[in-house]
N, C-alpha and C positions, 0 to 999 in steps of 0.2 A: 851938301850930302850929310846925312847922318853917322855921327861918330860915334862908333859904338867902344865902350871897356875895353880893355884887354884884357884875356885870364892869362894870366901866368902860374908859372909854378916854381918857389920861392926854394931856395938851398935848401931848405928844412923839409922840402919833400910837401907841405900843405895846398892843399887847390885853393885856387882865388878867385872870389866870380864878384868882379865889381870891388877890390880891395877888401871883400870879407871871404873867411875861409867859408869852404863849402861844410865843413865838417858845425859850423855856427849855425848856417841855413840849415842843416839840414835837421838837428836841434830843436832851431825854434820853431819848423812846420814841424814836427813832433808836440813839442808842445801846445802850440797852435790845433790842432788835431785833438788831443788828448782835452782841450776844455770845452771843446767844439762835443766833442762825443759826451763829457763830464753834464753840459747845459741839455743837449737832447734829451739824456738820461732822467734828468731832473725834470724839466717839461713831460717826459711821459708822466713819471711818476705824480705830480701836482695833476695833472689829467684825471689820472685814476682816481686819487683822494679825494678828485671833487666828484666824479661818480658815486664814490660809497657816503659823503655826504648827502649828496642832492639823491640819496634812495635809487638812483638809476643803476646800479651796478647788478647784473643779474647774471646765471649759469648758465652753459651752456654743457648739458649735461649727457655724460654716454656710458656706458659699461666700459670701466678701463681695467686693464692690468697693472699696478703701481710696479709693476717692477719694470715696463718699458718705460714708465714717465720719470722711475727714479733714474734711469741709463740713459735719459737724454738728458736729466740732468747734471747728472758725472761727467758728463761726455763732454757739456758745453762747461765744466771749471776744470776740467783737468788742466788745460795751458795754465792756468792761475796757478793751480797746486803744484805745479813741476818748477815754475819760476820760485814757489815758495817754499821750495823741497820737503812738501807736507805729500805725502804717501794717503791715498782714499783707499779705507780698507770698505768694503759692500759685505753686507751679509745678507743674503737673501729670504726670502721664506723657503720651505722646501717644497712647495707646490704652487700656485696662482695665487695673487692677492687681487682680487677683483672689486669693483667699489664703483659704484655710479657719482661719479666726478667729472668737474669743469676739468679736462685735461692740462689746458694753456694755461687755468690759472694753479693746480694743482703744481705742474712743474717751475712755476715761480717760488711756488714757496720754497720747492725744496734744495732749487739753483742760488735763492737768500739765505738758505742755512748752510747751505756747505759753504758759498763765499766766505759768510760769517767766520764760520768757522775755519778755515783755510786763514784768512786775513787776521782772526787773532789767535792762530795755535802755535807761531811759533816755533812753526816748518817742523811741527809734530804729528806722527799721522791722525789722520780724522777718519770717525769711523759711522758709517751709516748703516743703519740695520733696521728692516723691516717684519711687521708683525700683521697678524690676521689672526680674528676668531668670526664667532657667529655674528658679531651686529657692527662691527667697526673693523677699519685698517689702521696702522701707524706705523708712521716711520722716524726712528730718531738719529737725531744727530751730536759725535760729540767730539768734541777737542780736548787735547790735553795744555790749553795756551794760559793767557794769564789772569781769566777768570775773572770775575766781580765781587768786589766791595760787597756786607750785606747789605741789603734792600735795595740793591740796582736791579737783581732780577725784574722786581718788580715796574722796573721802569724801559728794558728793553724794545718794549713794543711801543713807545712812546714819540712821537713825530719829530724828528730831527735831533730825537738826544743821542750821545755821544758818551760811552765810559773813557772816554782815551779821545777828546777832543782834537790832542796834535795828531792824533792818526791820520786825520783827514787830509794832511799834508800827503802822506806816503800810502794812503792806502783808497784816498776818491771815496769815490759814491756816495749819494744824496742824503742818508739821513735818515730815509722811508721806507726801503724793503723789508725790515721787521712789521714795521706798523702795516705797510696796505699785507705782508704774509700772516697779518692776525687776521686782517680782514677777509682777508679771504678766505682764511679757514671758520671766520665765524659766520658767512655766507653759505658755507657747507655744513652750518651746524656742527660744529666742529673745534675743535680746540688744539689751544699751538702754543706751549707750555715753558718756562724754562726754568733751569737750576745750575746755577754757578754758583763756582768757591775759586778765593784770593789763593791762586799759584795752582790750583787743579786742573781749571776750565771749564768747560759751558758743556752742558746736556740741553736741549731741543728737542719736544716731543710734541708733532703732528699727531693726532688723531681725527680719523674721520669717521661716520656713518656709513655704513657698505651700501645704503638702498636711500634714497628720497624720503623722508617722511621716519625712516629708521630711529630708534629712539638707543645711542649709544650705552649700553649697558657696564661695561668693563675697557681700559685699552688693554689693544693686546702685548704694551709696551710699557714696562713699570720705569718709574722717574728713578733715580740714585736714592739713599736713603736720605 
């Protein structure tokens, strides 16, 4: 017959399944999990990349409202911002911001800037705020966290770089949500902009075309000076 372990449970109050605590097991399927999600994560994203290389990446376009696709993307980092006790302040427009946008890829960019920013503010609120005039929308995003060196700005949209290398320990994700959220807004004809200062933090600013073909005249969202 088949002898199976015994669990017990040890003075110390610890479970034991097979002489290891369960509190280890349960641990390393955590961890286990967490790089299982980390590699998927990464496979989408190489996906994608090779789409906007290989020209195949195209829109899938409709009249939207930015202020439901900036709510669903609040909505999906909020657990992030509360674990990081960083407060998402929203400003809205005071009417409609409507704009013929890829929607799925619109609220990517703007669930990679609030991450972003969430992940180096330094559990300071972040604050997003949206604009609308005649020929464009924008929405920016900004932290109060530990900002960048000069001439990183320039290198944030760059494929797997890193301002804070060790971060990747404590803070995951692949490398690329900046770089394919340029892409996409320059798929949209459109621009996705940044400005950071050493101990201030990072400003992000989206701009898009309201219409197809629209030729972006002003944002309606001026950069810090």
């Amino acid at each position: 017959s088949t002898v199976r372990p015994a669990t017990s449970t040890p003075a110390s109050g610890t479970v034991m399944t097979s002489g290891v605590p369960q509190t280890a097991v349960a641990r390393s399927a955590e961890l286990l999990y967490n790089e299982i999600d980390r590699f998927e994560s990464l496979l989408s994203d190489l996906l994608e990349i090779s789409r906007f290389d290989a020209g195949a990446a195209a829109l899938d376009v409709e009249a939207t409202d930015l202020r439901a696709t900036l709510g669903r993307a609040i909505e999906s980092t909020a657990a992030l911002a509360a674990r990081r006790g960083s407060r998402l302040e929203v400003i809205p427009t005071d009417g409609p911001c409507v704009a013929e946008i890829d929607p799925r890829r619109v609220e990517r960019i703007l669930r990679n800037l609030v991450v972003n920013a969430v992940e180096y503010g330094e559990g300071r609120p972040v604050t997003v705020e949206l604009g609308v005039n005649v020929s464009a929308v924008a929405v920016t995003v900004r932290d109060s966290g530990v900002g960048l060196r000069p001439g990183e700005a320039a290198l944030v949209f760059t494929r797997f770089w890193r301002a804070d290398p060790a971060r990747t320990r404590t803070t995951g994700g692949t490398g690329l949500g900046l770089a394919i959220s340029h892409d996409d807004a320059q798929l949209h004809e459109g621009w996705l902009e940044a400005w950071c200062e050493p101990g201030v933090g990072s400003f992000f600013r989206l701009t898009l075309p309201r219409g197809t073909g629209v030729q972006i005249e002003r944002t309606p969202r001026p950069l810090p000076p």
